[in-house]
N, C-alpha and C positions, 0 to 999 in steps of 0.2 A: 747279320751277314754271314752267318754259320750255322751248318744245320748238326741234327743231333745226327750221332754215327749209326744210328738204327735204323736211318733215310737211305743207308749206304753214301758213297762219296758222289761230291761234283762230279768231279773229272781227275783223272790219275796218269801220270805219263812214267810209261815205261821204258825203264831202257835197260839194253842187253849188250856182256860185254860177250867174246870169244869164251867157243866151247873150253870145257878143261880138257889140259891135256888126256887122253887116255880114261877119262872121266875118274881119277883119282882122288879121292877128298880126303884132304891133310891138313893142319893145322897153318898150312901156308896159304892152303885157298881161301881157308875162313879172315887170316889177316888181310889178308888184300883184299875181300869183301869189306872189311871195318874200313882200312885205308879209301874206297872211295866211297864207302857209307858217310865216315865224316868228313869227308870232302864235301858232298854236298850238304851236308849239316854247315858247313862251317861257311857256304855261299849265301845258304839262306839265312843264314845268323846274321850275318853282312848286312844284308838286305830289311834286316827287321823282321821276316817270315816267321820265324822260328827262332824260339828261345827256348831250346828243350832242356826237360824237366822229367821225363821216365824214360825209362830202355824198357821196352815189352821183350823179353825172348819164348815162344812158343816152337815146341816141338825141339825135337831132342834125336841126334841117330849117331849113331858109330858105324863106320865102316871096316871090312876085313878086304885086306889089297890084293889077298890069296884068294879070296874065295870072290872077289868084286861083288861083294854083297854091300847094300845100304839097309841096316838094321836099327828099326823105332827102339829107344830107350823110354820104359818107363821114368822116367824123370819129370817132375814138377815144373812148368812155366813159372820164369820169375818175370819181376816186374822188379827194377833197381829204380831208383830216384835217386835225380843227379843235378847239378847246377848244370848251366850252360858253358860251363866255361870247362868241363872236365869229360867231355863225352867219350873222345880216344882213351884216353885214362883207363875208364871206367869198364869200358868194351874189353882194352886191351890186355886188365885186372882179370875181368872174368873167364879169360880161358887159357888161361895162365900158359902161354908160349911156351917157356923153358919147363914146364912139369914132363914128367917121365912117364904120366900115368897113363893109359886108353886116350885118347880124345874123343868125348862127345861132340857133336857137330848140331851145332844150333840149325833148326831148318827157314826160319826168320826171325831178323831181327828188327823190332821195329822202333823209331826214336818218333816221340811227339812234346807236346808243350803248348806254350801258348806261341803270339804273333799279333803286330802292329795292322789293323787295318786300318783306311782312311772314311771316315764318313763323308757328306755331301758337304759339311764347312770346313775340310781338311784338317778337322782335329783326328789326331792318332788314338784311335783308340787298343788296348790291350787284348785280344781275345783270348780265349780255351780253341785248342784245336783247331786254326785253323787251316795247318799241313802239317803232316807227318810225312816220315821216311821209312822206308822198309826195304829189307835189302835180305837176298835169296841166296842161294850157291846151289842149286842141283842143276848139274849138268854146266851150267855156264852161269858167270855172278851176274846176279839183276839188281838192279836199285830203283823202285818203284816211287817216285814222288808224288802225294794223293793228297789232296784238298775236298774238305767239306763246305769252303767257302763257295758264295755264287757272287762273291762282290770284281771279278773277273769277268763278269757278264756283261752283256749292255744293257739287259734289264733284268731286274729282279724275279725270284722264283713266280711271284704271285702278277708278272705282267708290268709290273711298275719301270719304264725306265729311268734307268739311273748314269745319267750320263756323266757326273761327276765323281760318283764312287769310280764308276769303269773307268774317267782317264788317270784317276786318284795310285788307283792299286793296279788295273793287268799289267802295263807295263810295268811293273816293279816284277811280276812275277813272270812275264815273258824273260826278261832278261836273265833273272834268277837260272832258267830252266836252260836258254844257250850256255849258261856257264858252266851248267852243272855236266852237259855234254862236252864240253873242250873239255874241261880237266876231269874227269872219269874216262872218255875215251869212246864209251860205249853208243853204242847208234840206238837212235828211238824208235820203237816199233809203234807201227801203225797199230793201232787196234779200232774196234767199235767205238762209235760215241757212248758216249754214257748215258743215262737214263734223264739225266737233266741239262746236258750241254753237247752242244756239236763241237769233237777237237778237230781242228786244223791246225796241225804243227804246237805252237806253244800258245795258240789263241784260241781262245773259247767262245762259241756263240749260242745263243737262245734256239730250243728249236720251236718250230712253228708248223701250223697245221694247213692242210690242202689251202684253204683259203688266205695264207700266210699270214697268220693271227696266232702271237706268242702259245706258246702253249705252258698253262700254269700250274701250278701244286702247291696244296695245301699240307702245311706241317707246320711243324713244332719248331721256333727255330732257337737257339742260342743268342741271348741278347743281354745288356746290363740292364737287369730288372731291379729296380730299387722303392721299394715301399714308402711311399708319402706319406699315404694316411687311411687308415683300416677303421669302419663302421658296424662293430658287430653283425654280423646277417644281413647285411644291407648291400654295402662292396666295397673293393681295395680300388685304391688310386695310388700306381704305380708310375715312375720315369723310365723309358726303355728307351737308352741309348739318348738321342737329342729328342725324342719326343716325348707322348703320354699317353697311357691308357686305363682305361677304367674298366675294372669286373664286376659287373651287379649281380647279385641275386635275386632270381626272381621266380617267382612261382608261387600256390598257397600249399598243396599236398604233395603235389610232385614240382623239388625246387631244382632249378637249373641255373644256370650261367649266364652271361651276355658279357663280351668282353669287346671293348671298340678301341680304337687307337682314335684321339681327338685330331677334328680338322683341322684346318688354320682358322675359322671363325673361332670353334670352341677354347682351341689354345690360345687366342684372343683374350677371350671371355674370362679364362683362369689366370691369365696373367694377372686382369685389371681388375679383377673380383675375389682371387683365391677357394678357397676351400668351400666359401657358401654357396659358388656356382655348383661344384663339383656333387654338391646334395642336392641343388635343383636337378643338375644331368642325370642323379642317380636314379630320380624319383621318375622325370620323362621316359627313361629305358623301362622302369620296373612296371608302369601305368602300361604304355605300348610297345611292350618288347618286339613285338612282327614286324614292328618299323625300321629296327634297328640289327632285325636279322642277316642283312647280307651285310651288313659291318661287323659282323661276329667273329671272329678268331680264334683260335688255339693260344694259349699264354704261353710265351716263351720260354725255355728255360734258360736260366739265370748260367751263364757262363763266360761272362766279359768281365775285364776290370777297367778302373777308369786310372 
């Protein structure tokens, strides 16, 4: 239910508070970025969304009030790792308010972690990433709330509806998002849909093509990948999330892959038979792997906990 961050995000919603005054950057604008940075950090925590665990800060500038220059500082991106329970803290440590010295001015700050999704038998499962928060100051402070998840959809990236994920999870995260707007203040700017979801206000929908026929992608997704049982050069049989899939290898000189997610007969078959079916399945892929070609997949990567 989460994809890797090199897909780019789901969907991100933006919001923008009032210009600064005079366009002045002080270490009072940057507090007040933290102040509704964790704010909304501390709705989504509420919520289960988010249980952040790093502070990303990228980019680095000083300003001069005389000369209303904004000037890049060579300075290092750090990345701080933190509990969830100490994020103001942490923020409020790193740019040490009361110092006397220059102030650097972070140019964003971003918080991520893991998050509670619901699968289809509403067991909660733990993810990696699946919202983070980022939060700007030029010119006027933003707080950009951004999900990798598609479990906010009504069907899945690859076409699949999923209609108990979607009533399991969007509204937890619709609501999330009207609150993070009352107490920040800031209004939500429309933007583009994104590459994988049409936004409408705080809801997310599939887009779909002339014919109005979901429109799908293939990737890599984020899942609890967990190894059952490995047959040297033959294949892995893996548990992702509530189901199963199997990797064969298959080829004689030029060896390749075949990776399928079991159906309900097959997952059937493994219950009542275990591991010896799982060698007959391997050995049906490896004989006619053509057969098994549009069941093939990309293997997930491993970033959920149970």
């Amino acid at each position: 239910m989460v994809i890797n961050r090199s897909y780019g995000p789901v969907a991100d919603w933006w919001f923008e508070g009032e210009i600064i005054k005079d366009l002045f950057f002080s270490k009072e604008d940057c507090l007040t970025l933290i102040d509704k940075l964790c704010n909304a950090v501390d709705i989504l925590l509420t919520a289960n969304l988010l249980y952040p665990n790093q502070i990303n800060i990228s980019g680095w500038a000083s300003y001069d009030p005389n000369k209303r220059k904004l000037t890049r500082q060579n300075k290092k991106d750090e990345i701080i790792l933190i509990s969830s329970s100490n994020v103001r803290e942490e923020l409020f440590s790193v740019f040490h308010p009361d110092d006397a010295s220059p102030f650097l001015y972070p140019l964003e700050i971003e918080i991520c972690g893991e998050g509670i999704l619901y699968n289809k038998n509403s067991k909660p499962i733990v993810w990696s990433d699946p919202i983070s928060v980022c939060g700007q100051t030029i010119v006027q402070h933003v707080v950009d709330v951004i999900t990798y998840s598609y479990a906010w959809l009504p069907y899945d990236l690859k076409g699949n509806r999923q209609t108990e994920i979607y009533n399991l999870n969007a509204p937890r995260l619709e609501e999330a998002l009207n609150q993070i707007q009352a107490q920040t203040g800031f209004h939500l700017i429309d933007e583009s849909n994104s590459e994988y979801a049409v936004i409408d206000n705080y809801k997310l929908f599939n887009h779909r093509d002339a014919d109005g026929e979901i429109i799908t992608f293939k990737i890599r997704e984020n899942a609890d990948l967990i190894e059952l049982h490995r047959s040297q050069w033959n294949y892995i049989f893996y548990q992702v999330n509530d189901g199963f899939l199997l990797s064969v290898t298959c080829g004689t000189v030029g060896l390749f892959e075949i990776n399928i997610y079991l159906n309900k007969e097959e997952t059937g078959n493994y219950k009542s038979r275990g591991i010896d079916y799982i060698e007959e399945l391997a050995q049906k892929i490896r004989n006619s792997p053509l057969q098994y070609q549009e069941r093939d997949v990309d293997l997930p990567v491993n970033e959920s906990k149970s």
